[in-house]
N, C-alpha and C positions, 0 to 999 in steps of 0.2 A: 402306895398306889401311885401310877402314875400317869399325869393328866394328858388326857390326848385331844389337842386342836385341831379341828380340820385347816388353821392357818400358821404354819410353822414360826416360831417366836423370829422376828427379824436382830440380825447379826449387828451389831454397831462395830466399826472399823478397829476398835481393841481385840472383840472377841474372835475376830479374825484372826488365823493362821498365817505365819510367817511367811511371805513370798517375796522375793527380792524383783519380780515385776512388775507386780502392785503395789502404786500409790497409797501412802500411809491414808490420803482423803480423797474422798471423791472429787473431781473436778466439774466445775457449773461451765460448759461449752458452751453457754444459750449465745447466738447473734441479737438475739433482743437486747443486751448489756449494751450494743456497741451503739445501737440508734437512742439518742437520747432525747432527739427534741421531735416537737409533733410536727415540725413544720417538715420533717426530714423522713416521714412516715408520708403526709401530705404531698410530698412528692414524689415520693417511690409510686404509692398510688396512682396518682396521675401519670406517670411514664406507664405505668401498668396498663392503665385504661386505652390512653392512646395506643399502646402495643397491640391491644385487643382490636380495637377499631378499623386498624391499619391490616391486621389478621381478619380478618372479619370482610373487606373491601376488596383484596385481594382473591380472598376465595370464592367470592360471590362472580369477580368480574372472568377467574379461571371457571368456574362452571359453565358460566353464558358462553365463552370463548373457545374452550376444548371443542363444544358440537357445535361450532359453526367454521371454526378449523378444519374437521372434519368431512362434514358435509360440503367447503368450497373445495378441499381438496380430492375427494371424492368422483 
């Protein structure tokens, strides 16, 4: 008799099929490998934030400005 999973048995890279355009192993892409210290996390943050802030100051001063562009031009 034969068992049936509703979660199909996962393949380990042997019991795979011969294909000459797959990787014998799967490869780990993460960018997280490449930041290794906190201090470098710490600052990506920080550039992050002031990006936001600088986005954030910007849009606020084009909304006040759009309708009064408008309106002198008008």
């Amino acid at each position: 008799m034969t068992h049936i999973s509703a979660k199909p048995a996962r393949q380990t890279v042997e019991s795979l099929p011969a294909n000459d355009n797959e990787r014998a192993a799967l490869a780990d892409l993460s960018f997280l490998d490449d930041i290794n210290d906190d201090d470098q996390i710490a600052d990506i943050v920080r550039r992050a934030e002031r990006l936001g802030h600088a986005t954030l100051i910007i849009m606020a001063i084009g909304l006040v400005a759009a309708p009064l562009l408008y309106l002198m031009l008008a």
